[in-house]
PyMOL Python script that loads the backbone (N, CA, C, O; Angstrom):
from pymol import cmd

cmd.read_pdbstr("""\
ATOM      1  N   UNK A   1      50.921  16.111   9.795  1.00  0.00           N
ATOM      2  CA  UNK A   1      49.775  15.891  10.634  1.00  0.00           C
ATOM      3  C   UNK A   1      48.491  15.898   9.800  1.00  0.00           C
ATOM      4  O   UNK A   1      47.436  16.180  10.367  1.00  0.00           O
ATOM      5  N   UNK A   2      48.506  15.595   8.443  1.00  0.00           N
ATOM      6  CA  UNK A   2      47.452  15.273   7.879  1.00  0.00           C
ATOM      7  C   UNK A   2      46.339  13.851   7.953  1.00  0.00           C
ATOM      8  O   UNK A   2      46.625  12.658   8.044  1.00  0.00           O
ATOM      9  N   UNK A   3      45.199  14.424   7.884  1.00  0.00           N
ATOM     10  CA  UNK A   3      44.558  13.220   8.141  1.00  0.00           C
ATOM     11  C   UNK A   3      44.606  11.767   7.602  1.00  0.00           C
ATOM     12  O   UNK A   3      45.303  11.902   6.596  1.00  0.00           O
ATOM     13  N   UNK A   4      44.234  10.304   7.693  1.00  0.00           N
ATOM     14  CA  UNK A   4      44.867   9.228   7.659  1.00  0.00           C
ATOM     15  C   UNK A   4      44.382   9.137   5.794  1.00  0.00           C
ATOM     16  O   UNK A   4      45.038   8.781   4.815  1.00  0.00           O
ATOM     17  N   UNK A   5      42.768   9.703   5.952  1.00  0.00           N
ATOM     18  CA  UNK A   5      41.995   9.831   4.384  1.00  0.00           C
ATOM     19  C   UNK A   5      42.984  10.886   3.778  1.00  0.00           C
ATOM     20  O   UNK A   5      42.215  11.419   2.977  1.00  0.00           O
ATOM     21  N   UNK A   6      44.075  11.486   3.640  1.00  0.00           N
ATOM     22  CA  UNK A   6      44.674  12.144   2.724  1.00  0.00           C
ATOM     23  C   UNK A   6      46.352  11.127   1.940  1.00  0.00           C
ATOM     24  O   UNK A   6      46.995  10.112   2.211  1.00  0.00           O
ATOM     25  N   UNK A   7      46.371  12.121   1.011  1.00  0.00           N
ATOM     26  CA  UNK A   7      47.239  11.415   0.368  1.00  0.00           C
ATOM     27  C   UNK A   7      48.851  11.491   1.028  1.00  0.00           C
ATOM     28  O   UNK A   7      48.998  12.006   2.136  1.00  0.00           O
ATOM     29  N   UNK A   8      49.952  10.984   0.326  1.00  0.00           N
ATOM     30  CA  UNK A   8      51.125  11.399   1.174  1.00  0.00           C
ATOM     31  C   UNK A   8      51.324  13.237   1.311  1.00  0.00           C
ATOM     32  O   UNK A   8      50.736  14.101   0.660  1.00  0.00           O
ATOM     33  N   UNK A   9      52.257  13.385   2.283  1.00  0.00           N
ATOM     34  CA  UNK A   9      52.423  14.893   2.581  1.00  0.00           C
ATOM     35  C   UNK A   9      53.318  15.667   1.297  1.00  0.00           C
ATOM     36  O   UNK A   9      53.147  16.849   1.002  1.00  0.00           O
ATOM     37  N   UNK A  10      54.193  14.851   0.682  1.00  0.00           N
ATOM     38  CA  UNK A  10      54.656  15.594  -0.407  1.00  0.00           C
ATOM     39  C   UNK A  10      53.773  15.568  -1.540  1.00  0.00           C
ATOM     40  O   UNK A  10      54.201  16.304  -2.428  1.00  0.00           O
ATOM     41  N   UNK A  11      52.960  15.131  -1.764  1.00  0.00           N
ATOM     42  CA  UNK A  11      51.678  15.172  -3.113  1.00  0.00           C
ATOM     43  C   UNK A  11      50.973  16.171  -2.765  1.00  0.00           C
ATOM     44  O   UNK A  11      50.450  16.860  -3.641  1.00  0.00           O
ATOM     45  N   UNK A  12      50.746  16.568  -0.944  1.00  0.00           N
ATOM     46  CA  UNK A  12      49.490  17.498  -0.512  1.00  0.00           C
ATOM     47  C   UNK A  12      50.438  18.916  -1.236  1.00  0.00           C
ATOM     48  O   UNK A  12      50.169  19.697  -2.148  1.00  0.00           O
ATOM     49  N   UNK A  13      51.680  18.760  -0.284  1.00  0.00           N
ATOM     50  CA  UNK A  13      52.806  19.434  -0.536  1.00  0.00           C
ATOM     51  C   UNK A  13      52.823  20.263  -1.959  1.00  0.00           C
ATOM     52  O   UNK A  13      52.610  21.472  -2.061  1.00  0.00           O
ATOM     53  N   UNK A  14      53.168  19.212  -3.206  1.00  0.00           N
ATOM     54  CA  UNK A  14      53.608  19.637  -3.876  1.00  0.00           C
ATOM     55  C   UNK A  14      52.068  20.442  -4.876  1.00  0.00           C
ATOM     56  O   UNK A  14      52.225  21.444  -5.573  1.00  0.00           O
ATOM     57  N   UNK A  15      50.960  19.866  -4.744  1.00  0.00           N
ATOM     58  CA  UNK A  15      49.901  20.165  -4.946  1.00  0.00           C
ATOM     59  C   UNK A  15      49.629  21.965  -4.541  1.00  0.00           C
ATOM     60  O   UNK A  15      49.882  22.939  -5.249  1.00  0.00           O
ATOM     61  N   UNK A  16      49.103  21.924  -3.316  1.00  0.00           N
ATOM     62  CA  UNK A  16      49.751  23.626  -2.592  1.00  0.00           C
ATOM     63  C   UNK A  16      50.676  24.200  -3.171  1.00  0.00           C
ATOM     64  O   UNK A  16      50.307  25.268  -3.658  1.00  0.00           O
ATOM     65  N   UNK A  17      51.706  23.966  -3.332  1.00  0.00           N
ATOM     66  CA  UNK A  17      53.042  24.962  -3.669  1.00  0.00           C
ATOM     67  C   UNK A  17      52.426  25.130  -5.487  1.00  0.00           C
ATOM     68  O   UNK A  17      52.649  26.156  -6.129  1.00  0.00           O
ATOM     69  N   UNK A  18      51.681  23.971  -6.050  1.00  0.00           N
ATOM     70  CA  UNK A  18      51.582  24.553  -7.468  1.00  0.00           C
ATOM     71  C   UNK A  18      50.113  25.552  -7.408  1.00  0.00           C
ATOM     72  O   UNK A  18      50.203  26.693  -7.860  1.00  0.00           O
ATOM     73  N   UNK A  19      49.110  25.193  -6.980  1.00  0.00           N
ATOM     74  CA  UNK A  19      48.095  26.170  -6.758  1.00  0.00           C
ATOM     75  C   UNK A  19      48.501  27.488  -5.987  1.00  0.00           C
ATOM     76  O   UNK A  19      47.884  28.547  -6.101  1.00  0.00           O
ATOM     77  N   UNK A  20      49.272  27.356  -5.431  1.00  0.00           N
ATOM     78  CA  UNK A  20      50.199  28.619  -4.450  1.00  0.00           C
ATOM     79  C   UNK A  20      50.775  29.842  -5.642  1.00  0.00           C
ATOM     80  O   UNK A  20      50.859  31.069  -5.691  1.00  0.00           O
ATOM     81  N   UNK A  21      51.084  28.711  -6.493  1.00  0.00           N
ATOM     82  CA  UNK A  21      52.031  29.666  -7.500  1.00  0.00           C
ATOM     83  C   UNK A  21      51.231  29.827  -8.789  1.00  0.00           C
ATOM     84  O   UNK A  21      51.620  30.574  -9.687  1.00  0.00           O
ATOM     85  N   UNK A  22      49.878  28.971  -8.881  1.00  0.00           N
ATOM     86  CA  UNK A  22      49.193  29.656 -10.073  1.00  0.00           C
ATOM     87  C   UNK A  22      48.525  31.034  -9.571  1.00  0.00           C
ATOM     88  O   UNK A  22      47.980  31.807 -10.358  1.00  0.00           O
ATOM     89  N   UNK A  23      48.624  31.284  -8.093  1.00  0.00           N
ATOM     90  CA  UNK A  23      47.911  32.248  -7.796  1.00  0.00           C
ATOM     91  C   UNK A  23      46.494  31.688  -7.652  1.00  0.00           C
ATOM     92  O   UNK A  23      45.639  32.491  -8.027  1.00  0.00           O
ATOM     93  N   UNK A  24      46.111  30.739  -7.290  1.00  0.00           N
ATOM     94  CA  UNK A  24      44.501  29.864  -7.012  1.00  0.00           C
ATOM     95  C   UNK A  24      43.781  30.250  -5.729  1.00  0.00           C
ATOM     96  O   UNK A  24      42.595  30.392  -5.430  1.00  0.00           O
ATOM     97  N   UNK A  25      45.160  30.389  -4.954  1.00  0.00           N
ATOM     98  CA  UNK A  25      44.181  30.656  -3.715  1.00  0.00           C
ATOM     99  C   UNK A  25      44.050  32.362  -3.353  1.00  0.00           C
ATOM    100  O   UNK A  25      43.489  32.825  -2.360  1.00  0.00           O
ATOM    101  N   UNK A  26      44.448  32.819  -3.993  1.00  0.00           N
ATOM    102  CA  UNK A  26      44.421  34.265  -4.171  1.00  0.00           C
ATOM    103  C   UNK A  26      43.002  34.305  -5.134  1.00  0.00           C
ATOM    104  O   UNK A  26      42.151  35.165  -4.907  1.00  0.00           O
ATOM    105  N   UNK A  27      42.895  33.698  -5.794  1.00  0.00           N
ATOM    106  CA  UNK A  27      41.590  33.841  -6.970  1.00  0.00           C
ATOM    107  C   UNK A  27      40.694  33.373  -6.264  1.00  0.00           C
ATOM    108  O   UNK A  27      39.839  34.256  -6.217  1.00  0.00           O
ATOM    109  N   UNK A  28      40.306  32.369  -5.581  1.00  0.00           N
ATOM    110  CA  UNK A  28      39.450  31.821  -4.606  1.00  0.00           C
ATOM    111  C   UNK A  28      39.292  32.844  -3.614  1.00  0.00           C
ATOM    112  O   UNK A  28      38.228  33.462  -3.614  1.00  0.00           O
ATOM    113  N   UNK A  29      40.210  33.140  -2.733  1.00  0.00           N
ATOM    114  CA  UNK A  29      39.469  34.091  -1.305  1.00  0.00           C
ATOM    115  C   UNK A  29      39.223  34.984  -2.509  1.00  0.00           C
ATOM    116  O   UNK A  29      38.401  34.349  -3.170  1.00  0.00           O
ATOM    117  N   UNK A  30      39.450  35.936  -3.048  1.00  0.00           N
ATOM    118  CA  UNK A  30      38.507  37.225  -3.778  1.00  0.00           C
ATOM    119  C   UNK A  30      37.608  36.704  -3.798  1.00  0.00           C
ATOM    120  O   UNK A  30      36.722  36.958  -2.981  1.00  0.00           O
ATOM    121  N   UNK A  31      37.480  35.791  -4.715  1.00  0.00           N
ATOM    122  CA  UNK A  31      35.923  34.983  -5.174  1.00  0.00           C
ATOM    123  C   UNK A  31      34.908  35.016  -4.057  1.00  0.00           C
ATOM    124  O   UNK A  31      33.727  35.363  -4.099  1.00  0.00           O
ATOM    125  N   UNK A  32      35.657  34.565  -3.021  1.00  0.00           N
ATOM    126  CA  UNK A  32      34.767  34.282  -1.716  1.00  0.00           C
ATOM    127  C   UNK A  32      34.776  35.771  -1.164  1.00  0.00           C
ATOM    128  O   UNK A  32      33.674  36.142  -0.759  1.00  0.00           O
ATOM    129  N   UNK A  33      35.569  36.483  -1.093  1.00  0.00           N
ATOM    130  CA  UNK A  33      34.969  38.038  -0.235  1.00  0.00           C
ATOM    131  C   UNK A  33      34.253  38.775  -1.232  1.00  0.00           C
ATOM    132  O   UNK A  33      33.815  39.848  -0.817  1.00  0.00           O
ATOM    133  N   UNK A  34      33.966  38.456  -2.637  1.00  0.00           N
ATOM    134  CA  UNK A  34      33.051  39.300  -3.055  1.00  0.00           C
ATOM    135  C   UNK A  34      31.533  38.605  -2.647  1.00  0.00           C
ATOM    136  O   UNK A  34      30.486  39.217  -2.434  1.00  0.00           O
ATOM    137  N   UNK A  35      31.757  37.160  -2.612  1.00  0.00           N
ATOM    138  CA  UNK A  35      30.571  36.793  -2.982  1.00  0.00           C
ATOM    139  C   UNK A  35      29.866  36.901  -1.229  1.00  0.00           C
ATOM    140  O   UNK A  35      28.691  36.892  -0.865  1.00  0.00           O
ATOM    141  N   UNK A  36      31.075  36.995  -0.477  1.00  0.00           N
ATOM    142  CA  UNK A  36      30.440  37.431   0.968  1.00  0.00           C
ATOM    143  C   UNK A  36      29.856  38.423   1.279  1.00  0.00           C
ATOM    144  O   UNK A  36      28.844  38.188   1.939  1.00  0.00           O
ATOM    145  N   UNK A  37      30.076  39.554   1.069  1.00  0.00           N
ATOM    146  CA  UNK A  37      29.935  40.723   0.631  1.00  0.00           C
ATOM    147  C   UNK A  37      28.925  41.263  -0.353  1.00  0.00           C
ATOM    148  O   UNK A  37      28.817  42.485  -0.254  1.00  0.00           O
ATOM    149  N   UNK A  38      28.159  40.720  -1.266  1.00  0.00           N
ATOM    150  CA  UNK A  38      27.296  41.088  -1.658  1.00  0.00           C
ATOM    151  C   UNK A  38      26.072  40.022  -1.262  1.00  0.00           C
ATOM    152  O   UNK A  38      24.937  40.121  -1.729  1.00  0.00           O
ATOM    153  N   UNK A  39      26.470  39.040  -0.370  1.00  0.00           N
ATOM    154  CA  UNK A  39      25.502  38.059   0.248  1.00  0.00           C
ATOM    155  C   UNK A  39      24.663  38.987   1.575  1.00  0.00           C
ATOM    156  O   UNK A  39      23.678  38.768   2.279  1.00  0.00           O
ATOM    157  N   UNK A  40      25.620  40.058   1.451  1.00  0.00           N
ATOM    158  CA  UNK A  40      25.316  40.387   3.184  1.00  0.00           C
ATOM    159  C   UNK A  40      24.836  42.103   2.589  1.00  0.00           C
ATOM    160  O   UNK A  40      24.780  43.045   3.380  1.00  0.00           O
ATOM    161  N   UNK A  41      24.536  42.247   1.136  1.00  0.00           N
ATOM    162  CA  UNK A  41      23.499  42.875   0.409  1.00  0.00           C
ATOM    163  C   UNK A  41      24.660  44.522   0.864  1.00  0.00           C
ATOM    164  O   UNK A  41      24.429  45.627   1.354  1.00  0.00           O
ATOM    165  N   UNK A  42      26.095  43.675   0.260  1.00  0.00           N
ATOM    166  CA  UNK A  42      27.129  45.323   0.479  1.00  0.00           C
ATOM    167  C   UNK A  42      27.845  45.179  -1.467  1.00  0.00           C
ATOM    168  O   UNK A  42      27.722  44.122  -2.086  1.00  0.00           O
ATOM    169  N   UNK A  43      28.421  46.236  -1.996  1.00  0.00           N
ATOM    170  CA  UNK A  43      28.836  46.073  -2.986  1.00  0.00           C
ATOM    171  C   UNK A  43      29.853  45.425  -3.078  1.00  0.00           C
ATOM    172  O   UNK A  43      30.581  45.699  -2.124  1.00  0.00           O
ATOM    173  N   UNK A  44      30.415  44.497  -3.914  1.00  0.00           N
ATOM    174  CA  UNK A  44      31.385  43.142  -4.424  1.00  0.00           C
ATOM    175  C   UNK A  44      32.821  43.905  -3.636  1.00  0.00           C
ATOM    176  O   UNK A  44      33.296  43.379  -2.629  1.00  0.00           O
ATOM    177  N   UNK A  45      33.465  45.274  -4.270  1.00  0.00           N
ATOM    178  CA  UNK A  45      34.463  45.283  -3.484  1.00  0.00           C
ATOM    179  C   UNK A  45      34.332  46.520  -2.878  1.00  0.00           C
ATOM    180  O   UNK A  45      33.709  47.478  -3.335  1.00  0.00           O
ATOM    181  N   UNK A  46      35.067  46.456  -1.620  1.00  0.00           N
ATOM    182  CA  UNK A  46      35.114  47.454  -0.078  1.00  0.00           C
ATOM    183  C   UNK A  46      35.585  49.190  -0.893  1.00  0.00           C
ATOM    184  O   UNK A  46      36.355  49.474  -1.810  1.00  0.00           O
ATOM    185  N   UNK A  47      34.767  49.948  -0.091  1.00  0.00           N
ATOM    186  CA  UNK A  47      35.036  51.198  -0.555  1.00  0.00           C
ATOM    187  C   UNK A  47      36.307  51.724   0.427  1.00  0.00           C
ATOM    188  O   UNK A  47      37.079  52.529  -0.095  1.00  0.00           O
ATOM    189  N   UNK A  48      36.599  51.257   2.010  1.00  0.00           N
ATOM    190  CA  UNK A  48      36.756  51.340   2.737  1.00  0.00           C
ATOM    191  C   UNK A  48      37.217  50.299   3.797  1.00  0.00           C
ATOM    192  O   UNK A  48      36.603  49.245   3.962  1.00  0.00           O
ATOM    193  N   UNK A  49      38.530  50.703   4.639  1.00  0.00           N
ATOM    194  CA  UNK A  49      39.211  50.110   5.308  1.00  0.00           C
ATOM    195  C   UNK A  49      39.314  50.606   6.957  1.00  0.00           C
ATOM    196  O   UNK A  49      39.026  51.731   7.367  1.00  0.00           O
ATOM    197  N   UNK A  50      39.746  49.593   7.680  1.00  0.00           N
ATOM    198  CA  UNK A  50      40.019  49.898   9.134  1.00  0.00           C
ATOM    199  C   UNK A  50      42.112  49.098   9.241  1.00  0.00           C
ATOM    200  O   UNK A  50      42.737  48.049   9.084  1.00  0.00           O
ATOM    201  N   UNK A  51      42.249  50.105   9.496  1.00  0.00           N
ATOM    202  CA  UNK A  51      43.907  49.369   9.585  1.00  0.00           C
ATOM    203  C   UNK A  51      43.971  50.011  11.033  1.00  0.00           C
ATOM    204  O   UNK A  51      43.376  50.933  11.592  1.00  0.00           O
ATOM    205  N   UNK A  52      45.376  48.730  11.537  1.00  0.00           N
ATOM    206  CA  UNK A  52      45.230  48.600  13.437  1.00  0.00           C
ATOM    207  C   UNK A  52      46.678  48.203  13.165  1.00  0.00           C
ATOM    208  O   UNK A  52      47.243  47.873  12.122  1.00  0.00           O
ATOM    209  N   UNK A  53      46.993  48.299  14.088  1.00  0.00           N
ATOM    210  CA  UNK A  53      48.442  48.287  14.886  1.00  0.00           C
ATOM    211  C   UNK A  53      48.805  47.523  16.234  1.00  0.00           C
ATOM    212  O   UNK A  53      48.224  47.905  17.249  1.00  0.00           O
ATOM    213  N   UNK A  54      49.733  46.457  16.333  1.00  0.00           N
ATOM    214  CA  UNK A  54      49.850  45.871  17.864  1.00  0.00           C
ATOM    215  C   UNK A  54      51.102  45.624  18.165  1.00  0.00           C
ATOM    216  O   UNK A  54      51.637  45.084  17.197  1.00  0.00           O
ATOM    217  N   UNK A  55      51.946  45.784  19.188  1.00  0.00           N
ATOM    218  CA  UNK A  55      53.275  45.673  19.557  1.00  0.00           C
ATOM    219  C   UNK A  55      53.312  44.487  20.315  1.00  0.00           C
ATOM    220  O   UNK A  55      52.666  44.291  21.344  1.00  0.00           O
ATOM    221  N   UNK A  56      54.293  43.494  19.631  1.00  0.00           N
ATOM    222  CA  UNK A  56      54.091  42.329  20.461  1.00  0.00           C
ATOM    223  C   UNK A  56      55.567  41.663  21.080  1.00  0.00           C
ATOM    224  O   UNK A  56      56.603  41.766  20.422  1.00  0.00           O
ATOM    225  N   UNK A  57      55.546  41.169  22.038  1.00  0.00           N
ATOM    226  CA  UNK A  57      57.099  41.113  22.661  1.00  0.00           C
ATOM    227  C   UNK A  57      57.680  39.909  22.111  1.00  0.00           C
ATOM    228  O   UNK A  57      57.059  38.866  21.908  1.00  0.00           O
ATOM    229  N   UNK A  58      58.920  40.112  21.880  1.00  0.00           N
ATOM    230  CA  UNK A  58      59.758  39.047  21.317  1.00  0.00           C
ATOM    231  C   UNK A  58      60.912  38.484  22.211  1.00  0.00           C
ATOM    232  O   UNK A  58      61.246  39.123  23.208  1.00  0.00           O
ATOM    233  N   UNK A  59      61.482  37.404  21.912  1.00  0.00           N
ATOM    234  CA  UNK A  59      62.378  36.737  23.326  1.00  0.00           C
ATOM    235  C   UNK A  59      63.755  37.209  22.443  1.00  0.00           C
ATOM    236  O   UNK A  59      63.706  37.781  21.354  1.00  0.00           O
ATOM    237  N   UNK A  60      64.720  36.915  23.011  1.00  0.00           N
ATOM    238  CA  UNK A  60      66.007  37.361  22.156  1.00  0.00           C
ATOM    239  C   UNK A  60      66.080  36.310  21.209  1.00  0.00           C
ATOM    240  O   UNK A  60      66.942  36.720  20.431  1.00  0.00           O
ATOM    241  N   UNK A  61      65.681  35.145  20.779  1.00  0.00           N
ATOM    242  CA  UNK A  61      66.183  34.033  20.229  1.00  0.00           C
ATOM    243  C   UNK A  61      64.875  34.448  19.141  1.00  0.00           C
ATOM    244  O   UNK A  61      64.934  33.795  18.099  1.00  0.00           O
ATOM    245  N   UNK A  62      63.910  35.257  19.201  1.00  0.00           N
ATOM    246  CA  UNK A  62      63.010  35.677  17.969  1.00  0.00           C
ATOM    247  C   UNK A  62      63.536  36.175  17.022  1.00  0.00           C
ATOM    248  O   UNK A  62      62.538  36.615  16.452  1.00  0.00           O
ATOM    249  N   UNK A  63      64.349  36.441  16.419  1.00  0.00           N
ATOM    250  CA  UNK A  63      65.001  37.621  15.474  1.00  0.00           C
ATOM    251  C   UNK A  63      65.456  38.759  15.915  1.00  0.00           C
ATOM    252  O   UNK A  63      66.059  39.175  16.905  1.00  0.00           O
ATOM    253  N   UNK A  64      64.835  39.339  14.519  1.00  0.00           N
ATOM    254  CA  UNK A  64      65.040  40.781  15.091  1.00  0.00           C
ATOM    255  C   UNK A  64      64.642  41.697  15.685  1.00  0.00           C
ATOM    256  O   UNK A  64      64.349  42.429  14.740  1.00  0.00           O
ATOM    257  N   UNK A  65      64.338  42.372  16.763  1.00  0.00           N
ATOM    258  CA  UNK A  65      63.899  43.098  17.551  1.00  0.00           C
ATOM    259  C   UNK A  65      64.073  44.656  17.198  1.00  0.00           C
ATOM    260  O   UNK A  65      65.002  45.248  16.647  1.00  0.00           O
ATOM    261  N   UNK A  66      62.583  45.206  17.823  1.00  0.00           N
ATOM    262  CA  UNK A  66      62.504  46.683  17.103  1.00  0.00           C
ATOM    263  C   UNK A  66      62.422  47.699  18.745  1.00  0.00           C
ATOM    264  O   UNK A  66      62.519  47.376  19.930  1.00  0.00           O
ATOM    265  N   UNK A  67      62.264  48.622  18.240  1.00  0.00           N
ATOM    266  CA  UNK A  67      61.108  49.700  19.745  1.00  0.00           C
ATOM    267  C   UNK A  67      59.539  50.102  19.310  1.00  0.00           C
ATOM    268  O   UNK A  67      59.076  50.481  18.234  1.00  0.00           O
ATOM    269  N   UNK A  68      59.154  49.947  20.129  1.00  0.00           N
ATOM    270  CA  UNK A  68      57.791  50.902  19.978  1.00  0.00           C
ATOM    271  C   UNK A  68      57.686  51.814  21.462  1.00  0.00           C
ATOM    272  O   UNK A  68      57.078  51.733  22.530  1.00  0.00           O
ATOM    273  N   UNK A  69      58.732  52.768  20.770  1.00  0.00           N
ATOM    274  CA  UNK A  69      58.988  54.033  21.420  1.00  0.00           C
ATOM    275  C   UNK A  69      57.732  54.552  22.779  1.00  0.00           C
ATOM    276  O   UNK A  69      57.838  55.039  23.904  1.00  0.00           O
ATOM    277  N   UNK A  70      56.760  54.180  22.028  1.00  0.00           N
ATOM    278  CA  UNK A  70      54.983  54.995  22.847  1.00  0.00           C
ATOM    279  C   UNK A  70      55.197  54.461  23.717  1.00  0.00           C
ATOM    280  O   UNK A  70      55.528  54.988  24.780  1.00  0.00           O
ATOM    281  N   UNK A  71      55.022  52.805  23.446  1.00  0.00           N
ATOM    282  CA  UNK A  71      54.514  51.785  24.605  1.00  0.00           C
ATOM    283  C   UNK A  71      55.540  51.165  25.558  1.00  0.00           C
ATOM    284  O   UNK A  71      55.402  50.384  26.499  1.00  0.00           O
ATOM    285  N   UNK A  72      56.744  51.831  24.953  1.00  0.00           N
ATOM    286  CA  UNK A  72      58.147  51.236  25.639  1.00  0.00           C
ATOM    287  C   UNK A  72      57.736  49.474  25.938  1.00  0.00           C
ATOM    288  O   UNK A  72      57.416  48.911  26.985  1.00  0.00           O
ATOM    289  N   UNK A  73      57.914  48.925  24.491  1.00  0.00           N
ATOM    290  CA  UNK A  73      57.379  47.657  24.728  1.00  0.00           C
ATOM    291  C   UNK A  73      58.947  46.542  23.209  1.00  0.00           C
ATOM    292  O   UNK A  73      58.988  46.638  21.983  1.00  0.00           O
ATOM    293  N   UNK A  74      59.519  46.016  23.804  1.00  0.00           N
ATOM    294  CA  UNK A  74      60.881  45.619  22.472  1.00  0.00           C
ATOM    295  C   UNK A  74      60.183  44.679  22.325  1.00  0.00           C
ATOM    296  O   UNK A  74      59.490  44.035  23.112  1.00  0.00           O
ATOM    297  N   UNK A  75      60.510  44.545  20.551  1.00  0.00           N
ATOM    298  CA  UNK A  75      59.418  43.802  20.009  1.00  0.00           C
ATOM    299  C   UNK A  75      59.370  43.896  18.400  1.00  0.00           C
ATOM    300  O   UNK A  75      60.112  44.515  17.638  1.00  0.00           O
ATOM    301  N   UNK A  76      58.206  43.042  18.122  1.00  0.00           N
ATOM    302  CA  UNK A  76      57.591  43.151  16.466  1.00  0.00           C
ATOM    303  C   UNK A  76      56.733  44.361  17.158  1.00  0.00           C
ATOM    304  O   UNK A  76      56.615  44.578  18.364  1.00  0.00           O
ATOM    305  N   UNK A  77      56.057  45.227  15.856  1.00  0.00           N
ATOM    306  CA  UNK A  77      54.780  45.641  15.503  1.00  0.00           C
ATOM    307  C   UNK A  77      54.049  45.195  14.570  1.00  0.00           C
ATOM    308  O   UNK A  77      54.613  45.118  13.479  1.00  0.00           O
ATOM    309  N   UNK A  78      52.757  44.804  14.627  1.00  0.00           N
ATOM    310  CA  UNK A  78      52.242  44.044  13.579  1.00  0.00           C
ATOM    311  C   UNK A  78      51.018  45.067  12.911  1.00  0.00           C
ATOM    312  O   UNK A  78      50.174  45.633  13.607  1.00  0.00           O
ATOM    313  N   UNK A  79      51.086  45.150  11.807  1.00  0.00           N
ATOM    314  CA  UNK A  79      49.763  45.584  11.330  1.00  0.00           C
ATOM    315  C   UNK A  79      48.904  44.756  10.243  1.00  0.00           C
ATOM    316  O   UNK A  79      49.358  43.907   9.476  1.00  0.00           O
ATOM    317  N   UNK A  80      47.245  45.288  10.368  1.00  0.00           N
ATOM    318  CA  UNK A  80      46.673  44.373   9.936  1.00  0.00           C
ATOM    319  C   UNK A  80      45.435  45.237   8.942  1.00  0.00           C
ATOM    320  O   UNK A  80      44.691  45.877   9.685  1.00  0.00           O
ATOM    321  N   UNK A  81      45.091  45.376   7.527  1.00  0.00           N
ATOM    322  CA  UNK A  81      43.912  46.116   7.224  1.00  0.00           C
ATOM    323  C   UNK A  81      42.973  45.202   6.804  1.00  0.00           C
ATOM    324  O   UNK A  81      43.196  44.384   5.911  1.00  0.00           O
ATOM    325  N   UNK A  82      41.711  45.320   7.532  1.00  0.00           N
ATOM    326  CA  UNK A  82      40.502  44.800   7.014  1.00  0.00           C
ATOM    327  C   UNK A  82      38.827  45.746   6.901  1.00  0.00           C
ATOM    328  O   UNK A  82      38.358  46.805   7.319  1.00  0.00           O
ATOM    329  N   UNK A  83      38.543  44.979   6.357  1.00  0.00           N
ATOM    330  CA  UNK A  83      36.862  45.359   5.623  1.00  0.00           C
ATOM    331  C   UNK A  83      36.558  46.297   6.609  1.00  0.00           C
ATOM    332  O   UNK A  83      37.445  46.422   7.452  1.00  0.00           O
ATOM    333  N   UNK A  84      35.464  47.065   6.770  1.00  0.00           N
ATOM    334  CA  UNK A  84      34.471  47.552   7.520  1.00  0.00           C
ATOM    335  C   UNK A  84      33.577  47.022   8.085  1.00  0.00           C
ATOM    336  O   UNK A  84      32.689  47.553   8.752  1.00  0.00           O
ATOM    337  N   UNK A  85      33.802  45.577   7.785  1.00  0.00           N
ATOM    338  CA  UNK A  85      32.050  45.277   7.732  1.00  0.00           C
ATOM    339  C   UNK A  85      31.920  44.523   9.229  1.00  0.00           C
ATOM    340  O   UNK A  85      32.760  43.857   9.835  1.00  0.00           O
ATOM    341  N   UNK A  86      30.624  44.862   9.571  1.00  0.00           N
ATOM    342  CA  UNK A  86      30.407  44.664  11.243  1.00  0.00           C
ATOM    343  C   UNK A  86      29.363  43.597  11.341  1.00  0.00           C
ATOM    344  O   UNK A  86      28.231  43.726  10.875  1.00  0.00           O
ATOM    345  N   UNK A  87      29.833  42.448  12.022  1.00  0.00           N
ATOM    346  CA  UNK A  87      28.809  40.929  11.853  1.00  0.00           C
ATOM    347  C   UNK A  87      27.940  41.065  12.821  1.00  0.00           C
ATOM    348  O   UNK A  87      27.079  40.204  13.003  1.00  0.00           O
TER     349      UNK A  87
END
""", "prot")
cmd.dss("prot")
cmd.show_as("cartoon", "prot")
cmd.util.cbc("prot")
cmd.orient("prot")
């Protein structure tokens, strides 16, 4: 479903999978959360984290299925840690 101005899907393809594996886009978002982050006049990297938790229901044909005992809810649990920073 790439646009008509792009090249074929195995060039986009194979392009991604090699920047994927030089580690590029891992070097890029840092690049970009430091430079976000000290745009918004905070130091380059986070002293500090907020990590969250969500139980989400799965059909039988999803895999594998867990408990989340609390919420009596069968399912994934997903967790997620991000920045502090409040927009």
């Amino acid at each position: 479903m790439l646009p008509p101005c792009f090249p074929p899907v195995s060039t986009v393809r194979r392009w991604f999978y090699l920047w994927r594996d030089n580690r590029l886009w891992l070097s890029l978002n840092h690049a970009l959360l430091m430079i976000g982050r000290e745009a918004a006049g905070r130091e380059a990297s986070p002293s500090a984290g907020v990590i969250a938790s969500q139980s989400v229901k799965t059909t039988e044909s999803g895999g594998p299925r867990g408990d989340d005992a609390g919420k009596k809810i069968k399912g994934r649990k997903r967790h997620i840690l991000t920045d502090t920073k409040v927009l």
